[in-house]
TIVO-2410 file (N, C-alpha, C; in nm, 3 decimals):
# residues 75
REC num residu      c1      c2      c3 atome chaine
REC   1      X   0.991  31.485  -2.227     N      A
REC   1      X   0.856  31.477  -2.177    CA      A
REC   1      X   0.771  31.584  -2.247     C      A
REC   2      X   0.628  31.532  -2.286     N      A
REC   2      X   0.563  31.642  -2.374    CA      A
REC   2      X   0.467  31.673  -2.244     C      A
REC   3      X   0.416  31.790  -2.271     N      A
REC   3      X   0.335  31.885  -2.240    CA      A
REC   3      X   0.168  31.793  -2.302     C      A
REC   4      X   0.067  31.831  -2.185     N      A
REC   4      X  -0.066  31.749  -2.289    CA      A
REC   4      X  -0.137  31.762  -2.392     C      A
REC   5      X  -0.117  31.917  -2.431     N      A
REC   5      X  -0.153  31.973  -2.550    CA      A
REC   5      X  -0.067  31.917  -2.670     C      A
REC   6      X   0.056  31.895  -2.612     N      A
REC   6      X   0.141  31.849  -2.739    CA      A
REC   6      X   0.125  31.692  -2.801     C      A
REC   7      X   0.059  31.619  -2.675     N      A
REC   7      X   0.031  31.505  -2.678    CA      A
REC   7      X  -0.095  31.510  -2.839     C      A
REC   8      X  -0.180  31.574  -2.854     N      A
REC   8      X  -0.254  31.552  -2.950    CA      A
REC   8      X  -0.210  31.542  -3.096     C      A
REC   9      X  -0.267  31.457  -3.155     N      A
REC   9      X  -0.220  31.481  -3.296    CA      A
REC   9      X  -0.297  31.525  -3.383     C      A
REC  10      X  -0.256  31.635  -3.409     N      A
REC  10      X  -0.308  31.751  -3.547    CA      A
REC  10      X  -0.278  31.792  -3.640     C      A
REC  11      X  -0.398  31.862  -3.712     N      A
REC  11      X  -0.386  31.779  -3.925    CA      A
REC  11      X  -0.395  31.982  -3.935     C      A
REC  12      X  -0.310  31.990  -3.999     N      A
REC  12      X  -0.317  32.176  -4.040    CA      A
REC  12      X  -0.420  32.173  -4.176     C      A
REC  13      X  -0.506  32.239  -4.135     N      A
REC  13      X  -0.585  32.230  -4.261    CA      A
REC  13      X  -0.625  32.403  -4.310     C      A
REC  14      X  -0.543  32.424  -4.445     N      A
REC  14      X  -0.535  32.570  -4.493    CA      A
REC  14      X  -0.677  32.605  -4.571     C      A
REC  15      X  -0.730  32.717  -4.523     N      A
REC  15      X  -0.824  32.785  -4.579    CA      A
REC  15      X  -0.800  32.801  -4.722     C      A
REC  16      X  -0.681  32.883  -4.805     N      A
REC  16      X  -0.692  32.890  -4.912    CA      A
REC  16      X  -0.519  32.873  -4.914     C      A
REC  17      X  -0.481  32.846  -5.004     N      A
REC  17      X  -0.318  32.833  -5.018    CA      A
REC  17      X  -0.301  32.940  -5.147     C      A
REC  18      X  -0.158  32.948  -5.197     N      A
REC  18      X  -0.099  33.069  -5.217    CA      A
REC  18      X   0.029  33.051  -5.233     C      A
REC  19      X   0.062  33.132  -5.332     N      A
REC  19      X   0.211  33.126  -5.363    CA      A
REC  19      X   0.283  33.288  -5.336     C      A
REC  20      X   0.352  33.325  -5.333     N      A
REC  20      X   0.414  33.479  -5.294    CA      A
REC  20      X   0.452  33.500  -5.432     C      A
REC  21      X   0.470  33.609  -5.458     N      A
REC  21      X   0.486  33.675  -5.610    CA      A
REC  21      X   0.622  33.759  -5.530     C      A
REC  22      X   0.741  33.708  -5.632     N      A
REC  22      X   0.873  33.743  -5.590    CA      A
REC  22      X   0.895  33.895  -5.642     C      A
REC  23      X   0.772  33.955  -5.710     N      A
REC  23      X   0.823  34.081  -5.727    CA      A
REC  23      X   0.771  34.202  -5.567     C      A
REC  24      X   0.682  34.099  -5.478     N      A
REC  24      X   0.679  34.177  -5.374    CA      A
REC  24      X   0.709  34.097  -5.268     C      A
REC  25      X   0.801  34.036  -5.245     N      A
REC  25      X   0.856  33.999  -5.131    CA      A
REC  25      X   0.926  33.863  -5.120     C      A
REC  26      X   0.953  33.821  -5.033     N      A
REC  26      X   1.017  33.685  -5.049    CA      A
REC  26      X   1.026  33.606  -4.889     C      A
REC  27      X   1.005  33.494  -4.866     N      A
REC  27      X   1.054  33.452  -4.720    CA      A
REC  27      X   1.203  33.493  -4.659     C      A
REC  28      X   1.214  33.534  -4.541     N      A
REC  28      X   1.294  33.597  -4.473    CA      A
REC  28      X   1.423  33.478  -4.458     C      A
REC  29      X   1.390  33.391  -4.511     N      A
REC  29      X   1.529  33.273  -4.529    CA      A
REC  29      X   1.631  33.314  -4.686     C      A
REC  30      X   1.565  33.378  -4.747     N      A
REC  30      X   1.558  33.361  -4.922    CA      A
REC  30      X   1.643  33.497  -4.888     C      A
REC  31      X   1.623  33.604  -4.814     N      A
REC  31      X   1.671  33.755  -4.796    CA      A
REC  31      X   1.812  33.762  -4.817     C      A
REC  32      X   1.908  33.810  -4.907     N      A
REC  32      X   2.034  33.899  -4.888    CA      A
REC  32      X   2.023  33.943  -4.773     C      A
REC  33      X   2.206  33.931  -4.755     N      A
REC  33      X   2.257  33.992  -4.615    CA      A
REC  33      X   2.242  34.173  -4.635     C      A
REC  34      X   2.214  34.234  -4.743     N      A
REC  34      X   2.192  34.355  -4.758    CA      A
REC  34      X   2.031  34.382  -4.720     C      A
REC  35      X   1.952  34.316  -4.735     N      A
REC  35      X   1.813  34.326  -4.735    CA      A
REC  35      X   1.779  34.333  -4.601     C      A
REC  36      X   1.879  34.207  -4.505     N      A
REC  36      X   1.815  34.197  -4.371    CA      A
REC  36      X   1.903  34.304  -4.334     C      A
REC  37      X   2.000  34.372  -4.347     N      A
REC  37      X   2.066  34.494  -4.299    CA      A
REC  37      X   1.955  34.627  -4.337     C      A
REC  38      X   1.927  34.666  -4.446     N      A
REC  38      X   1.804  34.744  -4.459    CA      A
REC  38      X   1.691  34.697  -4.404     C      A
REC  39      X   1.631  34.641  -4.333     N      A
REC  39      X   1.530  34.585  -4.294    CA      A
REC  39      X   1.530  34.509  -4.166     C      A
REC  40      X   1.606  34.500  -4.091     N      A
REC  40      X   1.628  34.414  -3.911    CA      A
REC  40      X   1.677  34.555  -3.867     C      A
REC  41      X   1.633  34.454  -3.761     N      A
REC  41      X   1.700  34.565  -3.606    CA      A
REC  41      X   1.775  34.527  -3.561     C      A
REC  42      X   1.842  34.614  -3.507     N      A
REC  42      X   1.958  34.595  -3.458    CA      A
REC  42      X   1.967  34.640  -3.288     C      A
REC  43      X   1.896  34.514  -3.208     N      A
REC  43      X   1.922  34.572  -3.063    CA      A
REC  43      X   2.100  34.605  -3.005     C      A
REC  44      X   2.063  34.694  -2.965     N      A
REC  44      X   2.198  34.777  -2.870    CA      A
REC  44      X   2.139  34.837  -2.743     C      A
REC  45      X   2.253  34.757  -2.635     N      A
REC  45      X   2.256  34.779  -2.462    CA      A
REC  45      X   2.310  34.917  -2.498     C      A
REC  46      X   2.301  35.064  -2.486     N      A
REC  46      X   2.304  35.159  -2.458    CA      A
REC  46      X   2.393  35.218  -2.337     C      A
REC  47      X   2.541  35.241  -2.345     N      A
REC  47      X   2.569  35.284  -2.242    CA      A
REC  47      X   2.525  35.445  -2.156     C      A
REC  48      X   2.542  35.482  -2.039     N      A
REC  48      X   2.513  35.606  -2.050    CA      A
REC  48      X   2.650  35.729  -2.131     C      A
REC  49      X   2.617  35.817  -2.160     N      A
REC  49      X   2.682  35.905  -2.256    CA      A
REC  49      X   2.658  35.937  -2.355     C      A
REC  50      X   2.670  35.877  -2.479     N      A
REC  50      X   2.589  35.887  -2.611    CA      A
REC  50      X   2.448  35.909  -2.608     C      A
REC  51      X   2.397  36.026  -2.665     N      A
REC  51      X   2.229  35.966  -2.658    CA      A
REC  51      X   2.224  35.852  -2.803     C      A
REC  52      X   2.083  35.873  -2.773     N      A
REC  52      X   2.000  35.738  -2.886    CA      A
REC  52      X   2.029  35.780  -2.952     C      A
REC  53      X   2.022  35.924  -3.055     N      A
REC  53      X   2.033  35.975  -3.172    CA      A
REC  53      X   2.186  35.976  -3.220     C      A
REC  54      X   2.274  35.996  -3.145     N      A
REC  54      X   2.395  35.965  -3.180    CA      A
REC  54      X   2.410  35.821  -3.197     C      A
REC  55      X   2.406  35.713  -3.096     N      A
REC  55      X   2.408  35.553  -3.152    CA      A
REC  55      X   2.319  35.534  -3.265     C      A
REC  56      X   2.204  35.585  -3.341     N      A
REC  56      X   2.111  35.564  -3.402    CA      A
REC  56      X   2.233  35.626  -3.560     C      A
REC  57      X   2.298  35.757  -3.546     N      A
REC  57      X   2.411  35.810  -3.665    CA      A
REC  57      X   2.517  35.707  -3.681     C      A
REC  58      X   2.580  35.638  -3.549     N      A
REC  58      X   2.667  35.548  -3.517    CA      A
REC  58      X   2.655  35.486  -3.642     C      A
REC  59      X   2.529  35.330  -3.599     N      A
REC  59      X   2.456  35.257  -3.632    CA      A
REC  59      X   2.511  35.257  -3.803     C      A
REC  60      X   2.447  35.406  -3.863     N      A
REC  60      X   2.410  35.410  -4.013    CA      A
REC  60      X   2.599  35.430  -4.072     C      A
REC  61      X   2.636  35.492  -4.006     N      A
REC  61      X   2.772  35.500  -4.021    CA      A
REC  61      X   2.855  35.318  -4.055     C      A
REC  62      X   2.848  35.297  -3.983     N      A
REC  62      X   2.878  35.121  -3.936    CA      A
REC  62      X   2.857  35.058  -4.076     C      A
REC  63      X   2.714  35.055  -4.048     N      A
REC  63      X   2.605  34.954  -4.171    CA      A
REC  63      X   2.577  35.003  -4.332     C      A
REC  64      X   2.648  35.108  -4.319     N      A
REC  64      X   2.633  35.241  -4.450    CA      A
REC  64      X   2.513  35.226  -4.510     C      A
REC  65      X   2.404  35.263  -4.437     N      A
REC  65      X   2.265  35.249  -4.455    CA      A
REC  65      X   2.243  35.380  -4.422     C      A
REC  66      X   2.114  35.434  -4.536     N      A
REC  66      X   2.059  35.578  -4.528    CA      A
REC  66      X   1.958  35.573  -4.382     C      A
REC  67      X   1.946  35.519  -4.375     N      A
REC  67      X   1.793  35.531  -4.262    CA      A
REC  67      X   1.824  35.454  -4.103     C      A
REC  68      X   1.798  35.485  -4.015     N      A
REC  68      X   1.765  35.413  -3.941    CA      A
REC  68      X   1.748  35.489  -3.809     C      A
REC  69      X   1.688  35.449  -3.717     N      A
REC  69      X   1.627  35.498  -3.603    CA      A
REC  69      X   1.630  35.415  -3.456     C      A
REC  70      X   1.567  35.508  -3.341     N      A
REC  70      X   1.556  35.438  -3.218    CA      A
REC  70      X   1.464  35.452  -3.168     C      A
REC  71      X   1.415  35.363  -3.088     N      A
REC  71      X   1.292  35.348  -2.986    CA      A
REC  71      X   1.281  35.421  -2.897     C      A
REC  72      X   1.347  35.509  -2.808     N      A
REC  72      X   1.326  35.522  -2.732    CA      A
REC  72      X   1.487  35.445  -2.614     C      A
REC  73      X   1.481  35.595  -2.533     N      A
REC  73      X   1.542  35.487  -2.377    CA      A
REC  73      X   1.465  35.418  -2.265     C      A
REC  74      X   1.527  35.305  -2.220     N      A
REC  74      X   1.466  35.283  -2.070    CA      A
REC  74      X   1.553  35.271  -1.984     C      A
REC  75      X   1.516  35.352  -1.860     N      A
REC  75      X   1.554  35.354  -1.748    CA      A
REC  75      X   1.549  35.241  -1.664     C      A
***
């Protein structure tokens, strides 16, 4: 069953079109499994004990990636 908005039929009509220049980027389908590892997040349920900054060393340890960081906890 559709929804009534979905009921309409509509024509996508692009302002200007465009191609991506592969020396700065690429669609996120096209990405190496190294690329989306440098570049995704990685949600983690947080037990209590470790802080963030230690799971955040964990993390880079794991993924042998120079960088990476945390948001923040929530209570």
């Amino acid at each position: 069953m559709k929804l009534p908005f979905e009921e309409i039929e509509r024509e996508i009509i692009p302002k200007k079109t465009a191609e991506t220049n592969k020396n700065f980027g690429c669609f996120p389908n096209e990405r190496t499994v190294e690329e989306l590892i440098s570049y995704g997040i990685v949600n983690i349920d947080k037990s209590s004990g470790p802080t963030s900054h230690q799971v955040s060393d964990y993390v880079k340890k794991i993924l042998n990636i120079s960088k990476a960081g945390h948001s923040g906890t929530l209570v």
